[in-house]
C-alpha positions as CSV (number, residue, x, y, z in Angstrom):
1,X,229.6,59.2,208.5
2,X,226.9,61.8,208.5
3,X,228.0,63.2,204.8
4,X,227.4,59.0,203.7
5,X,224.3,58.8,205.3
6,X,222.7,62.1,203.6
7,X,223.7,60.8,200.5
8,X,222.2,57.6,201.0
9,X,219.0,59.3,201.9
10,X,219.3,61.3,199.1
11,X,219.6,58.5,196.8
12,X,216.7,56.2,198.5
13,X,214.5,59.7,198.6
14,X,215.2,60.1,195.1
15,X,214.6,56.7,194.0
16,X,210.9,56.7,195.5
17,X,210.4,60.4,193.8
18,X,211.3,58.7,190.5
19,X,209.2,55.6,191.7
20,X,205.8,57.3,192.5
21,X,206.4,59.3,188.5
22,X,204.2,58.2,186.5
23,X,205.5,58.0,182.6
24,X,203.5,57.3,179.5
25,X,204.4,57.5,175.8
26,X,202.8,58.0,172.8
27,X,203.8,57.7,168.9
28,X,203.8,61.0,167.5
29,X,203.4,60.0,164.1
30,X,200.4,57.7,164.8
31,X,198.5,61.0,165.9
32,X,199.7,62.7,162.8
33,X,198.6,59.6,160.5
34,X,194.7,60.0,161.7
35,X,194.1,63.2,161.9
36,X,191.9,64.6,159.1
37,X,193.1,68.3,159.8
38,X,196.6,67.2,158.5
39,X,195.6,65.4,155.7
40,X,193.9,68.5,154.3
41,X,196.9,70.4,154.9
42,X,199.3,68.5,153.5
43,X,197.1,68.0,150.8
44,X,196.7,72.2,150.4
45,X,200.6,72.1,151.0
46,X,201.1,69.9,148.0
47,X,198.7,71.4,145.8
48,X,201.1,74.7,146.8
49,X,204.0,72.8,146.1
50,X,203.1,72.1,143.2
51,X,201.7,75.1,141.5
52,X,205.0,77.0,142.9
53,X,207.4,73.9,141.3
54,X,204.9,74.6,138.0
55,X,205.7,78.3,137.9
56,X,209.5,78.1,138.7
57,X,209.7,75.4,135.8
58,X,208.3,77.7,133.1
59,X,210.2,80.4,134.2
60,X,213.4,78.2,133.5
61,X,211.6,77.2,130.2
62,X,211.3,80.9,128.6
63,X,215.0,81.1,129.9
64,X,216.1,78.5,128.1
65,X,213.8,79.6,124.8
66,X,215.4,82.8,125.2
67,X,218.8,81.8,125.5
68,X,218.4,79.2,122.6
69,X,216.9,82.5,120.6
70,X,219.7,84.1,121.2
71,X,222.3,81.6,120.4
72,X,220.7,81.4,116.8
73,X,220.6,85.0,116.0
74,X,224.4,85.9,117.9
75,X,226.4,86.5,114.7
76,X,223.6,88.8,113.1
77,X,223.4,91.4,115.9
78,X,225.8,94.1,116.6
79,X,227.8,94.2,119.8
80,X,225.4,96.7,121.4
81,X,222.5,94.8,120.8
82,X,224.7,91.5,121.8
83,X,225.2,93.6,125.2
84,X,221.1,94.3,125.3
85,X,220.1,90.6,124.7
86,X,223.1,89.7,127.1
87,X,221.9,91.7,129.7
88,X,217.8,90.7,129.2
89,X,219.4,87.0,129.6
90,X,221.0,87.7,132.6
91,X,217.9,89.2,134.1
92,X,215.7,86.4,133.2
93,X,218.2,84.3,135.2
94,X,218.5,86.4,137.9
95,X,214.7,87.0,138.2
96,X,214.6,82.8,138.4
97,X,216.7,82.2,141.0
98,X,215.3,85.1,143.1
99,X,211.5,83.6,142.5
100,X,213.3,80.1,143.5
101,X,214.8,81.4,147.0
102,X,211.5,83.1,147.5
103,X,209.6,80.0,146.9
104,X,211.3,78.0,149.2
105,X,211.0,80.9,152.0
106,X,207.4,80.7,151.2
107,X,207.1,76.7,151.5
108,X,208.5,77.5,154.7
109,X,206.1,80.0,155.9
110,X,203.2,78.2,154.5
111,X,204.2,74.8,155.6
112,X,205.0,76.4,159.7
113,X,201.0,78.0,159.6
114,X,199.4,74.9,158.4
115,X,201.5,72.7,160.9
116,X,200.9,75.5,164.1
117,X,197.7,74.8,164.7
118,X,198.0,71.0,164.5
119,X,200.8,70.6,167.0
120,X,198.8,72.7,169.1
121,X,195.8,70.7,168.9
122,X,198.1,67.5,169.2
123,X,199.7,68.9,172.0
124,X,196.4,69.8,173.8
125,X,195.1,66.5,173.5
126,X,198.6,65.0,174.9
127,X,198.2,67.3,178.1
128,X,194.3,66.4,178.4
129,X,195.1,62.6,178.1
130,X,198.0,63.1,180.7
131,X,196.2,65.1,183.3
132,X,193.2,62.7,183.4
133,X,195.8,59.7,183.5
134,X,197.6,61.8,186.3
135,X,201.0,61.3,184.2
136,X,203.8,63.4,185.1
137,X,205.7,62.4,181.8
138,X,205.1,61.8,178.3
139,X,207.5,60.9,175.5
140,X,207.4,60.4,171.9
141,X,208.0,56.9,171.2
142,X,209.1,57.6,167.8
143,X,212.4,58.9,169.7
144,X,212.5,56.2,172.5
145,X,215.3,52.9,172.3
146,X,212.7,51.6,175.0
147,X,208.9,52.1,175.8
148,X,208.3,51.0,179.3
149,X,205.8,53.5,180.1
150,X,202.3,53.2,179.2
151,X,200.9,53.9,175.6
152,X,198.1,56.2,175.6
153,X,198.7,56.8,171.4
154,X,195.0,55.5,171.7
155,X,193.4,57.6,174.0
156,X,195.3,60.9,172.4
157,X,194.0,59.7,169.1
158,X,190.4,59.8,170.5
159,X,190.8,63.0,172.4
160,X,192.5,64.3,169.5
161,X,189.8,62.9,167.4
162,X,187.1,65.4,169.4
163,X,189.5,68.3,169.5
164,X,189.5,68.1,165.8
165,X,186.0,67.9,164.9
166,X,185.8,70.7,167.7
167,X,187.8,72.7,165.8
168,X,186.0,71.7,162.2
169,X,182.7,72.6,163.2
170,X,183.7,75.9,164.9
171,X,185.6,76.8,161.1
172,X,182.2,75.8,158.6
């Protein structure tokens, strides 16, 4: 009798804990959407991208020249020159797919210190917004089957708004 009532004092205690929580929710890719900071990023990223994809594809280009060289003038060399060109051909290739796996380790890297500081700032102005709203919880509602809890996307977007001029005018 006295283990049933505990648990049933557990339970109501627990219920009010969850009852005086408050929860909000937010939609993460809202604050990314209007936030100038991350358009100029992604907007360095791609210019990146690109230049890197540019580089890679004229490096496969002289390959290919190369090879097609090669093919043409095959019959006319002797085997140890065959074995030189062979073995320039192979280095071209290898030298492209090493310049290709460092590429993409370097997307990586560049892509994780544009992003750092902007989920920092994003999640600075989540906790700001949360504190003053005296929220214990916030969730992404990107990630959510069902947002009960109140939307502050707005008020983040403002705060995140200031943060980011903050941050703009403390860089020029």
């Amino acid at each position: 009798m006295k283990r049933l009532l505990l648990i049933v004092c557990l339970v109501v205690g627990a219920g009010s804990a969850m009852a005086q929580s408050s929860i909000g929710h937010v939609d993460s890719q809202a604050l990314l959407d209007t936030l100038p900071s991350r358009k100029a990023a992604l907007k360095d990223f791609q210019e990146f991208e690109y230049a890197g994809m540019v580089e890679l594809q004229e490096m496969e280009a002289d390959l290919q020249s190369a090879a097609t060289t090669l093919e043409g003038k095959w019959q006319s060399l002797s085997p140890v020159m065959q074995k030189i060109e062979q073995e320039k051909l192979q280095k071209k290739q290898a030298a492209l797919v090493a310049r290709d796996e460092s590429f993409k380790q370097e997307l990586q890297a560049y892509s994780a210190e544009l992003n750092a500081p902007i989920l920092s700032m994003v999640q600075e102005a989540v906790q700001n917004v949360a504190a003053k709203n005296k929220m214990d919880y916030v969730m992404d509602a990107t990630t959510l089957l069902v947002a009960n809890g109140k939307d502050i996307t707005d008020e983040v977007i403002t705060e995140l708004l200031k943060l980011d001029a903050a941050a703009s005018a403390g860089t020029n």
